[in-house]
C-alpha positions in Angstrom: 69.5 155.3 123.2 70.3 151.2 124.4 67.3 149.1 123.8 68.1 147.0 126.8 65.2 144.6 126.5 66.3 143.6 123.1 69.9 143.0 124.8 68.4 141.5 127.1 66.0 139.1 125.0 69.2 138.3 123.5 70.5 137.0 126.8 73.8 139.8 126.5 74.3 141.0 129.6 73.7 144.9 130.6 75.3 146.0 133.4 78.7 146.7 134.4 79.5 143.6 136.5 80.8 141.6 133.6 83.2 144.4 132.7 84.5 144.8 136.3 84.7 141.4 137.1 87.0 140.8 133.7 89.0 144.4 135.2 89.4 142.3 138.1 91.3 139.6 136.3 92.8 140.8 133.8 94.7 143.7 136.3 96.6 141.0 138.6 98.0 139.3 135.4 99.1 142.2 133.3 100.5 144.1 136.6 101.9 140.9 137.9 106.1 141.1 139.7 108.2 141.4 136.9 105.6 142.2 134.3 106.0 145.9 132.1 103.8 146.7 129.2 104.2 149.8 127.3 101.0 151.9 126.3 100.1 150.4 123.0 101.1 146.5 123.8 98.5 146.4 126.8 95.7 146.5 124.2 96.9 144.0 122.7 97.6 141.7 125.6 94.1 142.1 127.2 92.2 141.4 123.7 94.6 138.1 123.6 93.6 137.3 127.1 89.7 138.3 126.4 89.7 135.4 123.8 91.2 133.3 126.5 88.6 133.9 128.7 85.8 133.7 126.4 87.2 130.5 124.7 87.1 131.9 121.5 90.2 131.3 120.4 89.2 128.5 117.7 86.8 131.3 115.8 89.5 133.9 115.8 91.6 131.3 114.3 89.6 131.0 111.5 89.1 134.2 110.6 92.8 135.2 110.4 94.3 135.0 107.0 97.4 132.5 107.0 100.6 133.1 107.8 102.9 134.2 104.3 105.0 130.8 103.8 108.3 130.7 105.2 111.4 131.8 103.4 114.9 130.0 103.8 117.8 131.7 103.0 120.0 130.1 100.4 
């Protein structure tokens, strides 16, 4: 069972509007004119624009290991 006070003491929000208000953005821009995502890109694409939205693109930065160096061919 949710303990929704806690959540809530924690100042998360509970209900559903957050979740359909992000639906309603993120829909326009992934089914925008030209735009075709297959099944398992999608995903990806709306966790990219998630971090986007909730400017959290600086912490996910950090916590990604970095890039293997770059190797030029002789």
């Amino acid at each position: 069972m949710v303990n929704y006070p806690w959540f809530e003491a924690q100042g998360w929000p509970i209900g559903s509007g957050p979740t359909e208000s992000m639906a309603g953005v993120l829909t326009p821009r992934i089914r925008g004119r030209g735009r075709r995502w297959d099944a398992p890109n999608i995903d990806a694409v709306m966790a990219l624009q998630a971090l986007e939205v909730n400017e959290e693109w600086e912490p996910y930065g950090k916590s990604q290991s970095p890039p293997p160096p770059l190797r030029l061919a002789a």
